[in-house]
C-alpha positions in Angstrom: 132.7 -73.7 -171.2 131.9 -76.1 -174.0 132.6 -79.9 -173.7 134.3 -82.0 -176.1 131.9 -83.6 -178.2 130.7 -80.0 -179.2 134.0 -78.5 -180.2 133.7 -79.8 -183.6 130.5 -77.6 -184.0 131.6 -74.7 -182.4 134.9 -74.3 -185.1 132.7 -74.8 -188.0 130.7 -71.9 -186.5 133.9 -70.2 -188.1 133.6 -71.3 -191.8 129.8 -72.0 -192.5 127.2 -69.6 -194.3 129.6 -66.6 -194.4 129.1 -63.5 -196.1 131.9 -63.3 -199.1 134.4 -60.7 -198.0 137.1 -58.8 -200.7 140.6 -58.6 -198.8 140.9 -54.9 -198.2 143.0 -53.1 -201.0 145.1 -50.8 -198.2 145.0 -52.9 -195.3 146.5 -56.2 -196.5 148.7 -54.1 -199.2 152.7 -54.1 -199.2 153.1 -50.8 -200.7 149.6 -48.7 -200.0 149.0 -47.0 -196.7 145.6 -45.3 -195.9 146.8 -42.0 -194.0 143.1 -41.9 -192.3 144.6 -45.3 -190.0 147.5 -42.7 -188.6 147.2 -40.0 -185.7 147.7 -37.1 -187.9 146.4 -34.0 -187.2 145.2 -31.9 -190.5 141.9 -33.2 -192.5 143.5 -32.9 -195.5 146.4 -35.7 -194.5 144.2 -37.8 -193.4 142.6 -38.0 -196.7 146.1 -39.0 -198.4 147.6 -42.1 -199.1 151.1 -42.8 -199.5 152.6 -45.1 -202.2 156.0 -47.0 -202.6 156.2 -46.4 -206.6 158.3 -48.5 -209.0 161.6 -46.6 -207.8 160.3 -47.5 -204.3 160.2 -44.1 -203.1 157.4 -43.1 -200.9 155.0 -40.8 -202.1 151.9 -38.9 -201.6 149.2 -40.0 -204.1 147.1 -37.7 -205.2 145.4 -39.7 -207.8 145.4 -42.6 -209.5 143.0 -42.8 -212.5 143.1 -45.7 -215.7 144.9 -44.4 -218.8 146.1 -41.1 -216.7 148.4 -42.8 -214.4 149.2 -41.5 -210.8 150.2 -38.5 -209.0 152.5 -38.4 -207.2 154.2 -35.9 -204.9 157.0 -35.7 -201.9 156.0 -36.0 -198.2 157.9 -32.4 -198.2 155.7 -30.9 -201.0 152.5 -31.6 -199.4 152.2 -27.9 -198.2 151.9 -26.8 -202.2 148.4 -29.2 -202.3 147.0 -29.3 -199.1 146.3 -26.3 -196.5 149.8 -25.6 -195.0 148.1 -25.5 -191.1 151.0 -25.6 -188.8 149.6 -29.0 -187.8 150.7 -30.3 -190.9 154.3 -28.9 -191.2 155.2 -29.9 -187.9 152.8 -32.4 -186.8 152.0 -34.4 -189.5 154.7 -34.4 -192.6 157.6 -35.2 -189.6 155.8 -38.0 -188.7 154.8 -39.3 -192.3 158.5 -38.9 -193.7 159.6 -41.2 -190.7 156.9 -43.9 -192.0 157.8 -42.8 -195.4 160.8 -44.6 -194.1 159.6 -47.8 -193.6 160.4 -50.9 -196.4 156.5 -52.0 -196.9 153.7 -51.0 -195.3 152.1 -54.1 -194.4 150.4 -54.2 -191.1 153.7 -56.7 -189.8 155.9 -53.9 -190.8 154.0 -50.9 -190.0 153.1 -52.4 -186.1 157.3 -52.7 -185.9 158.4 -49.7 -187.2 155.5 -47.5 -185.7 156.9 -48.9 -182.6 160.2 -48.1 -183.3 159.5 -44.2 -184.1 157.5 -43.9 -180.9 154.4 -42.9 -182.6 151.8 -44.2 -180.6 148.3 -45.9 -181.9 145.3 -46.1 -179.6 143.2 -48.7 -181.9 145.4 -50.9 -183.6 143.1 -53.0 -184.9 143.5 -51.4 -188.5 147.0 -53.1 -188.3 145.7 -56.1 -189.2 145.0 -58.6 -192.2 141.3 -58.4 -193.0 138.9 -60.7 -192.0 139.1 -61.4 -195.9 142.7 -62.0 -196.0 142.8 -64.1 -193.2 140.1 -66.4 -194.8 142.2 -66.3 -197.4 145.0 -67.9 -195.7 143.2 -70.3 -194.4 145.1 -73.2 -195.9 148.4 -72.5 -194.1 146.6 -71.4 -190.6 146.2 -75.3 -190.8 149.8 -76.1 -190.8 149.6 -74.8 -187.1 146.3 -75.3 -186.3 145.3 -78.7 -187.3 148.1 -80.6 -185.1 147.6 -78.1 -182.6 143.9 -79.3 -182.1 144.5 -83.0 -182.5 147.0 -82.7 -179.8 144.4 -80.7 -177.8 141.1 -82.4 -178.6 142.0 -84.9 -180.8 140.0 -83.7 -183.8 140.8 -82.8 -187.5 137.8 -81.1 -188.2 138.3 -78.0 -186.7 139.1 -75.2 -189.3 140.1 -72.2 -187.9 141.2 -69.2 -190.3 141.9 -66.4 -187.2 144.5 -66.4 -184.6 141.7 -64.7 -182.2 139.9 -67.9 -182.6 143.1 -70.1 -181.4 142.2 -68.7 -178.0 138.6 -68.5 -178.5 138.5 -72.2 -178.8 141.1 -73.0 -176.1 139.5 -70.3 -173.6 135.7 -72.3 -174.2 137.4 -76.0 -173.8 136.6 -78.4 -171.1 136.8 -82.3 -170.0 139.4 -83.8 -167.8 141.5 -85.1 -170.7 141.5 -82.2 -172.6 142.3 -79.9 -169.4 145.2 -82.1 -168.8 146.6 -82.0 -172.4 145.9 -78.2 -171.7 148.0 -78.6 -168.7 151.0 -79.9 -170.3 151.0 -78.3 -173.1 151.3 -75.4 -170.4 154.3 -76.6 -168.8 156.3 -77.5 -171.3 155.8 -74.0 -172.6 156.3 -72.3 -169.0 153.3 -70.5 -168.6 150.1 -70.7 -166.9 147.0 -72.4 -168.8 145.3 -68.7 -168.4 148.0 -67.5 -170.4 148.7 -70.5 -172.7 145.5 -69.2 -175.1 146.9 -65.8 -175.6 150.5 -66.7 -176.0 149.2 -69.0 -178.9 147.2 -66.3 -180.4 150.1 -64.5 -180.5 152.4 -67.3 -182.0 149.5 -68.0 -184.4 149.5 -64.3 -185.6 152.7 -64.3 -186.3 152.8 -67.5 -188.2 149.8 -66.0 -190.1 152.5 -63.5 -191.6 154.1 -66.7 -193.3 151.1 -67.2 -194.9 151.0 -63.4 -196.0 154.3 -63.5 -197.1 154.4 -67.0 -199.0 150.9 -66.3 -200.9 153.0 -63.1 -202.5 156.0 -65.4 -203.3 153.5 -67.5 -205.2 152.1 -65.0 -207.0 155.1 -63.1 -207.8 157.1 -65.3 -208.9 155.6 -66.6 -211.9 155.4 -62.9 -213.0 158.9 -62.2 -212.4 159.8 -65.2 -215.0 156.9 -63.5 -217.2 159.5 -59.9 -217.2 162.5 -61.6 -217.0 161.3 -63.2 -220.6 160.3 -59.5 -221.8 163.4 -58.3 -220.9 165.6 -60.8 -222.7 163.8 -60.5 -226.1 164.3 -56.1 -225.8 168.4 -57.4 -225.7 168.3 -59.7 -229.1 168.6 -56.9 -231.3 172.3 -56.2 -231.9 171.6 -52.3 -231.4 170.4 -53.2 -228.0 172.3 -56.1 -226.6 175.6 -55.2 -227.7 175.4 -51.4 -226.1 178.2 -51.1 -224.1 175.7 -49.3 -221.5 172.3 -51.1 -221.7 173.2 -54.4 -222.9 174.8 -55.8 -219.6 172.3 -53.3 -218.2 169.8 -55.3 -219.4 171.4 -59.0 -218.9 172.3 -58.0 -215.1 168.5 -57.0 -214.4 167.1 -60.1 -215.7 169.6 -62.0 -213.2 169.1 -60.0 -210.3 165.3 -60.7 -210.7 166.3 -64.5 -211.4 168.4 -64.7 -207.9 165.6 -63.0 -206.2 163.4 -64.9 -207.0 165.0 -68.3 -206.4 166.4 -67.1 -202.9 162.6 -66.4 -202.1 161.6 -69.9 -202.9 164.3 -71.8 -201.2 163.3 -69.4 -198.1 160.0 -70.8 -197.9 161.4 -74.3 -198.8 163.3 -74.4 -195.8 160.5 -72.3 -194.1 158.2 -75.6 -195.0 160.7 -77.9 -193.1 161.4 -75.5 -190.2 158.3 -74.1 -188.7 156.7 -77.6 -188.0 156.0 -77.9 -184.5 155.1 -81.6 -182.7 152.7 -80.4 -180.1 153.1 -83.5 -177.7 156.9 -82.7 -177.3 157.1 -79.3 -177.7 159.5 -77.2 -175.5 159.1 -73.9 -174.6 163.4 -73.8 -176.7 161.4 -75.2 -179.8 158.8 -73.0 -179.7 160.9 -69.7 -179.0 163.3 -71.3 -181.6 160.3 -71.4 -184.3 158.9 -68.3 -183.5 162.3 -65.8 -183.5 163.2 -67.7 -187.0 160.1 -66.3 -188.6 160.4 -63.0 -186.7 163.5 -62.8 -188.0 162.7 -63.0 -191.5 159.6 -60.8 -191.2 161.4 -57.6 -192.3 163.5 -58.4 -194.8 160.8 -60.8 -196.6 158.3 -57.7 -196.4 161.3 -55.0 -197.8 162.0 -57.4 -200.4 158.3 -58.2 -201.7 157.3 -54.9 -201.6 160.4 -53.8 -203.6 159.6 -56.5 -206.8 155.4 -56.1 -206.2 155.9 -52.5 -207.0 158.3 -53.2 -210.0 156.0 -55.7 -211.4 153.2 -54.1 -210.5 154.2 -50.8 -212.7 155.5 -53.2 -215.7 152.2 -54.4 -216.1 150.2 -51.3 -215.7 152.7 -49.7 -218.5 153.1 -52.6 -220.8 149.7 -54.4 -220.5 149.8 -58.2 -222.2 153.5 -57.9 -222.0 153.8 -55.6 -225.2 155.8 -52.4 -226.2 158.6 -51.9 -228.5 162.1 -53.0 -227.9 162.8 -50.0 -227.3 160.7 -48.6 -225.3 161.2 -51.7 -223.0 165.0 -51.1 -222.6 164.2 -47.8 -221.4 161.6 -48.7 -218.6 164.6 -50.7 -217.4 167.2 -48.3 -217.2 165.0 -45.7 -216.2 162.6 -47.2 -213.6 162.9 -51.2 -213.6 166.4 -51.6 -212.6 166.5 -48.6 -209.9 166.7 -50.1 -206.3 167.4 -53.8 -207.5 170.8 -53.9 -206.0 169.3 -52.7 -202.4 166.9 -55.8 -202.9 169.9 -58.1 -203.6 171.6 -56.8 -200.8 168.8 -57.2 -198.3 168.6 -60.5 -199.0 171.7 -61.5 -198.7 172.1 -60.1 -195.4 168.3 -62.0 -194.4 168.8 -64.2 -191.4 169.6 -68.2 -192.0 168.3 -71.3 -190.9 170.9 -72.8 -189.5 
């Protein structure tokens, strides 16, 4: 146990001389999965990774490689590249076309729809953010952290980037009147002080995937304005924007992106004004009340961030610096961009409220 007057020195045992870390490309990715984290059975699918592509279909990349592109095949072709052992046809492609399923393949979404399929995983410790990514988010693990801790020990100092290390610091506190802050805290949460650090860690972890969630809001949506630009010069010509085919084409892609991206802000908005939590009057109804409202928006935020990433993603590796001919713009929209836009609009509509 550590007393009070060291707890300030203990948390910034988090933050000071750290090695820089790079947030792990697969593991903290919305549309990348690394097969070697799944309990397949054949070497060679364990060596694969599956893509959502700008169509978001779920694929088997073989390659990716600058100027060349990617390759890309079916979970159901994977026989005609890899040894066909009868570990992989009815082992492992059954189990990777029921992930294939799945809407992003973040570690939120994976751990929920792994469950969901019955596949079992004994170390699920690669269903994580990274240590990297977690750092990262630092800033927002303070939205629940700091009042947290200057409930508990009435401190501001403490910075604490992990959910592990919520109940790492509660687990190692001591002093009457932080024990008895501990204890109320407790009871007005209906557990048991050995069980209020883990049921935190557990709250924090989810709030973490706010974080996860928000920090691709803000980076996508600047970029969605950026395509939604691109797209609305390709329609100025008159051979364009007056085709009775790709001109509302066109026009209705740049609105679907618009009204995506504005239901995603005004999500977090209320997100901003609903997930704060006063620590000294918390009740176990609050708390449950917080927690299922993000829980609830967990899937459909993922499917729907996933979906534009991939889109905006593919514009940019096509059309680097925004360029390409009219032309060839309109057709990356009606071949590619628009495909699966409508789903989008339709899972977000049907996201949970905040009423």
């Amino acid at each position: 146990m550590i007393p009070r007057e060291s707890v300030i020195a203990y948390a910034f045992d988090f933050s000071a001389e750290r090695t820089p870390l790079v947030p792990d490309r697969d593991q903290d990715s919305l549309h990348t999965l690394d097969c070697a984290i799944l309990p397949l059975r054949s070497k060679g699918a364990r060596k694969l990774r599956l893509i959502k592509n700008v169509r978001m279909e779920t694929r088997i990349e073989l390659y990716r490689e600058t100027g060349m592109g990617s390759g890309q095949v079916a979970i159901d072709e994977l026989p005609d590249f890899v040894a066909a052992t009868d570990e992989l046809v009815h082992h492992d492609i059954p189990m990777l076309e029921k992930i294939g399923e799945m809407e992003s393949f973040d570690p939120y979404s994976l751990r929920r729809g792994l469950r969901a399929a019955g596949i079992v995983i004994e170390d699920m410790s690669a269903f994580s953010l990274s240590a990297a990514k977690k750092r990262e988010l630092q800033p927002h693990m303070r939205n629940l952290t700091r009042p947290l801790v200057q409930y508990v020990f009435g401190a501001n100092e403490i910075e604490l980037d992990d959910p592990q290390a919520i109940r790492e610091i509660l687990d190692q506190a001591e002093g009457i009147a932080v024990r008895m802050r501990l204890e109320r805290l407790a009871a007005s949460l209906q557990t048991s002080t050995d069980n209020l650090p883990e049921m935190l860690e557990d709250y924090g972890d989810v709030f973490l995937s706010l974080g996860f969630y928000k920090q691709h809001v803000s980076d996508l949506v600047p970029r969605i304005g950026l395509l939604q630009d691109w797209i609305d010069e390709a329609r100025r010509p008159a051979h364009i924007g007056n085709d009775p085919v790709m001109g509302p084409a066109l026009e209705k892609t740049v609105s679907v992106l618009g009204a995506l991206s504005k239901s995603l802000t005004t999500r977090f908005r209320n997100f901003d004004t609903k997930t704060q939590i006063r620590w000294e009057r918390v009740t176990v109804s609050t708390f449950n009340q917080v927690r299922t409202l993000i829980s609830d928006h967990q899937a459909s935020l993922a499917a729907v961030l996933c979906g534009l990433l991939v889109k905006v993603y593919e514009w940019e590796q096509r059309f680097p610096g925004g360029g390409g001919s009219l032309e060839r713009r309109a057709e990356f929209v009606m071949a590619d961009l628009r495909s699966g836009l409508d789903r989008l609009a339709a899972i977000e509509r049907k996201a949970a409220t905040f009423a």
